[in-house]
Structure formats: C-alpha cells, structure tokens
C-alpha positions in Angstrom: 19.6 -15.1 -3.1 18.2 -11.8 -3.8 15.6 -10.6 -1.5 14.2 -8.4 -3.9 10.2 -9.0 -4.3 9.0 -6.4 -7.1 11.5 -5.3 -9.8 10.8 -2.0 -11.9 13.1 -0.8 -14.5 12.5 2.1 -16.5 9.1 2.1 -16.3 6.8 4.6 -18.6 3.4 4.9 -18.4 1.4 7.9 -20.5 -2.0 8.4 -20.7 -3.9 10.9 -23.8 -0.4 11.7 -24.6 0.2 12.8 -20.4 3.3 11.3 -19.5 2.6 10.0 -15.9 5.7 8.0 -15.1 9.0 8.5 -16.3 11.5 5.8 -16.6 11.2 4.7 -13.3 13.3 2.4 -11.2 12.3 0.5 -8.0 13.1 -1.9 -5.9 10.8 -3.4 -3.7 12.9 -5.5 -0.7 11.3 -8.4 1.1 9.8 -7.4 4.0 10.5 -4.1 4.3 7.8 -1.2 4.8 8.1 1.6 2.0 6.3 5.0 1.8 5.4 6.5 -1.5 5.4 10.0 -0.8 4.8 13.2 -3.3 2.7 16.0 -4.7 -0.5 15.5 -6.2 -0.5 13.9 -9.5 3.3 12.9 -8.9 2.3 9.2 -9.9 2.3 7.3 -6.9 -1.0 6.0 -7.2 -0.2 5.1 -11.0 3.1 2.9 -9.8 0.8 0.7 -7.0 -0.8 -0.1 -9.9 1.9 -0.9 -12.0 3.5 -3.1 -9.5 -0.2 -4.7 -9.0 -0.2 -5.6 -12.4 -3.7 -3.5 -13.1 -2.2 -0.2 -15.4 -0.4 -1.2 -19.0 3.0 0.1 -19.7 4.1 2.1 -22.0 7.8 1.4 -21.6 10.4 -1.1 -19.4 10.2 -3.8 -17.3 8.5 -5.2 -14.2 8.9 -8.1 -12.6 7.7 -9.8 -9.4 10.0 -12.5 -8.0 11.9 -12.6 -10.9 9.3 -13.2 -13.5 7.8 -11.1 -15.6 4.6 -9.6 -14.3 2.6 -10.1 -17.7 4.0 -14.2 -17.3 1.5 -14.7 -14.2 -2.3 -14.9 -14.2 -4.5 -13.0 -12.0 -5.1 -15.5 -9.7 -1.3 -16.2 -9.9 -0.4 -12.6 -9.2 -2.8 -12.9 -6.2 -0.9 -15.4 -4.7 2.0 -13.3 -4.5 0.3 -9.7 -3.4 -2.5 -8.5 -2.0 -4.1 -4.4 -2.7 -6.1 -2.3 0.3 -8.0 0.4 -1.4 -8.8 3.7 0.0 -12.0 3.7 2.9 -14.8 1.6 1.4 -17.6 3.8 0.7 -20.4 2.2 -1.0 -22.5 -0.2 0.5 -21.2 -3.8 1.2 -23.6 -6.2 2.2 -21.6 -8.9 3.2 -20.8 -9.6 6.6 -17.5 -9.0 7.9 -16.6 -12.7 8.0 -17.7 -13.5 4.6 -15.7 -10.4 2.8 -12.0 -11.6 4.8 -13.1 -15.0 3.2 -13.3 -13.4 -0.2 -9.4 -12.9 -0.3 -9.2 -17.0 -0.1 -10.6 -17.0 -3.5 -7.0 -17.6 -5.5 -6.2 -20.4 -3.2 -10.2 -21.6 -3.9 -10.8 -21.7 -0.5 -13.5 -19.7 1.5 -14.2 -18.3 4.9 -14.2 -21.6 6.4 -10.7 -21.6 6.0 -8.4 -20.7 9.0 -6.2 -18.4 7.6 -9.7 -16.0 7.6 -10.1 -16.8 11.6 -6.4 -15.6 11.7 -6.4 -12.6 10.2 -9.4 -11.7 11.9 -7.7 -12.4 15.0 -4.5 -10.7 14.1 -6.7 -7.3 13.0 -8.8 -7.7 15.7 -12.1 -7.7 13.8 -13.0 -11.4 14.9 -15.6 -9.4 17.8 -17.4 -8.2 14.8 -17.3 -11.6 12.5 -21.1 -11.4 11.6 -21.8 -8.1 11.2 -22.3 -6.5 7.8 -19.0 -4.6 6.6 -21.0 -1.5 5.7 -22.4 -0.9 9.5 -18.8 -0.2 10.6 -16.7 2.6 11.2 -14.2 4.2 8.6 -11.0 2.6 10.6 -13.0 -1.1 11.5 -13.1 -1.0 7.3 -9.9 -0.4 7.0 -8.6 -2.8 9.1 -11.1 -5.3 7.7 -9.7 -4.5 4.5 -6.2 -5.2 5.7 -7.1 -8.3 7.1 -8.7 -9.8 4.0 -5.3 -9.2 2.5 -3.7 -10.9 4.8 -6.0 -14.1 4.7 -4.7 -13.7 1.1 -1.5 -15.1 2.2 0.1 -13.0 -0.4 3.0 -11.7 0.9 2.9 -8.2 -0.8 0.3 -6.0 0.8 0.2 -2.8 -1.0 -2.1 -0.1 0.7 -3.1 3.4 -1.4 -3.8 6.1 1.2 -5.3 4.0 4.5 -5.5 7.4 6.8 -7.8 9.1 3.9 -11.1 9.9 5.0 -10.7 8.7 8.7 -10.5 10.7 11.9 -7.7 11.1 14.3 -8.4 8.1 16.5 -9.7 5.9 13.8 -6.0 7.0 11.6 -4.1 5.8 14.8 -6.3 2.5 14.7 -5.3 1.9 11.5 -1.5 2.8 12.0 -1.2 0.8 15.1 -2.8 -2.2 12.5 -0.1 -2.1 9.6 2.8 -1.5 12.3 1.7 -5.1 13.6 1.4 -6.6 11.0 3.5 -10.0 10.7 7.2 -9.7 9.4 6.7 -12.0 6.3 4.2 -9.1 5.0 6.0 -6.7 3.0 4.4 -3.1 2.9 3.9 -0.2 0.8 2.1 2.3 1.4 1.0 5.6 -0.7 0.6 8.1 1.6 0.3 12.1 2.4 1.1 11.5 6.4 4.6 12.7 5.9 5.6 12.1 10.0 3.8 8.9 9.6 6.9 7.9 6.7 9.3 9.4 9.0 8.6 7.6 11.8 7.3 4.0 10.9 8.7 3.4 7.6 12.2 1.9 6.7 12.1 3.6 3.2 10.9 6.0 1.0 10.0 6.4 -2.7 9.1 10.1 -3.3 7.5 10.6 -6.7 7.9 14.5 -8.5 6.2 14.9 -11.8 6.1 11.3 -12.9 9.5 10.9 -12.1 11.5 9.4 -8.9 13.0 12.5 -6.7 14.1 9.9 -4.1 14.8 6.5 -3.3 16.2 5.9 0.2 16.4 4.9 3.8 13.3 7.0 6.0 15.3 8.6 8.5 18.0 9.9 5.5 15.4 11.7 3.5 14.3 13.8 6.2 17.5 14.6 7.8 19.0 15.6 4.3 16.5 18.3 3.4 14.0 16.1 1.2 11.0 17.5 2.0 12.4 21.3 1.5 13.5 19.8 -2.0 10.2 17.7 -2.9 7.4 20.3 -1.5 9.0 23.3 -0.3 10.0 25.3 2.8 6.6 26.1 3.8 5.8 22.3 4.4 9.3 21.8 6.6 7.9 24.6 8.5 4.4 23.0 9.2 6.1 19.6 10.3 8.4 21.1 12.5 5.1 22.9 14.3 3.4 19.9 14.7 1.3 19.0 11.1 1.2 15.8 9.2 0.1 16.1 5.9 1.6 17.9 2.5 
C-alpha cells in the first residue's frame, strides 16, 4: 500500500498570463514533515494552495489519497487536511476554546467535543481555554491555530510561514509545538527559516521561479550545495555565521 497522501503531477497554475507554477511534481509521504523552501515569488505559497484544494489549475493532476482533489467536497477535503495561516492579525472575538471547536465543524461536532480538550492539551493552550483569541501573544495564536487543526482530525496539517511576524522566543514556542506534534500528523510547512528545514525537517521541496529546483531528503540538500545553487553564495555565508532566514 502506498503511503503517499497528496499526489501532484505536472501541475500549472498561471495567473494574468504570469506563469506561477510549472509542471510540478510532488509527493507528499504520510507522516513525514516537508519544508517548502525558496525565493520570493518562487510559488510555494501558490502549491499549499493547490494541495488545499483553494487555487484552480491551469494544467495536471492532483490528487489526495488517491482521488481526485476536485471529486471531494469541502467538508470532505477537511476531513482529510487541515491549513494554519500566517499570525492572526485582525481581531477575533471568540474565546480560545470556542475557535479550536471551530475545526470540529466537518465532523458537525463543536467544542464540546473531546478531541478540542485534546488538542488543547497537546498545544498547551487548555490554561487559556476562555480567553478571547485576540488578547494573546503572536506565538499563543499560533499554536492555537495549530491546535484547531489538529481537533480537525485531519491528518494533513499544512502550515504557510508559522515563524512570520513572531519574536525569537515566541518562533521557538512555536517550533518546539509542530516538532511535538503526534506522528499520524503529516506536515508541511512553507517557510524562510532555512536552519529550521535543516534541522527539523525530513524533506525538502525548494521552489525557483515556479518551478521545482529540489525534491529531497533535508540533510542531502544542504550537504550537496543547494542553497549556494537555489539563493547564492552570499546566503551559505550568512548560515554558516549564525543567520536563519534567506
């Protein structure tokens, strides 16, 4: 039996004419946790989408345990994977309780439901059950954001860039979170924290120009000169004096 969760073949997505991904292929391995890495603009924010079933194709195939991602319907596709968004900036007014419960909406439960108490307890947010998401700090959110994923059950969790907008001990916070989480969750991440891919990520999909530059094990890429080739010398330099992003 394959163990392959998320299946995209030469995928093509173009936008006013901009080609923004270019026949791409990726596979996305159950349980494993994968870093999207690359440039501005290289498209990694486009494929989470793709693979979330939220950004039309212009061109191949995806498909998410085995069927056709178009076949399911949203609360189907919810089922099956779960998206993190970037820090939550505008102002929630639900408490921290009742927005976890939210992500038992495709199973048409609520936040009565103990798969909410779980994750809570699992992203250790359950202290702060009752108070309103938006009095909390940049990595709380975040990892109230992860757990109401998880109390999706879905066992997909994709996450686009959880460090941005959150200071050094609150991106630790929310590193130490994801490198927890349970090992039927599997993880992808888009990210900039290049030592962060290196060192707690099995894989890596590096994205140049719409296009893949890489698809491979963590600790290959980095030992074979892939970040000279994807963003220069200059950035192999910085990492090896002690910086994280490109």
């Amino acid at each position: 039996m394959s163990d392959v969760v998320v299946c995209c073949r030469s995928v093509v997505v173009r936008k006013r004419n901009k080609l923004l991904l270019n026949e791409v292929d990726f596979d996305l391995r159950a349980g494993a946790h994968t870093a999207i890495i690359g440039p501005n603009g290289a498209g990694k924010t486009t494929l989470l989408r793709v693979i979330l079933g939220t950004q039309e194709i212009q061109g191949g195939t995806v498909e998410v345990g085995g069927v056709g991602i178009n076949d399911y319907s949203r609360k189907e596709l919810a089922k099956k994977m779960a998206y993190v968004p970037q820090l939550l900036a505008a102002e929630v007014a639900y408490s921290v309780e009742e927005f976890i419960g939210m992500g038992r909406y495709a199973h048409g439960g609520s936040a009565a439901d103990p798969e909410v108490a779980e994750a809570m307890a699992l992203m250790q947010v359950d202290a702060f059950a009752k108070r309103r998401v938006s009095s909390l700090s940049g990595g709380e959110r975040q990892r109230v954001c992860i757990a109401a994923g998880l109390a999706q059950r879905a066992g997909i969790l994709l996450l686009d860039e959880p460090l941005a907008h959150l200071d050094p001990a609150q991106r630790l916070d929310v590193q130490s979170a994801i490198a927890g989480l349970p090992e039927w969750v599997t993880v992808v991440v888009v990210t900039h924290d290049l030592v962060w891919a290196q060192q707690r990520f099995q894989r890596v999909l590096a994205l140049d120009s719409g296009a893949v530059f890489a698809d491979e094990k963590s600790s290959d890429f980095f030992s074979e000169g892939g970040v000279e080739g994807l963003f220069g010398g200059a950035v192999v330099e910085h990492l090896n004096g002690g910086g994280n992003e490109a």
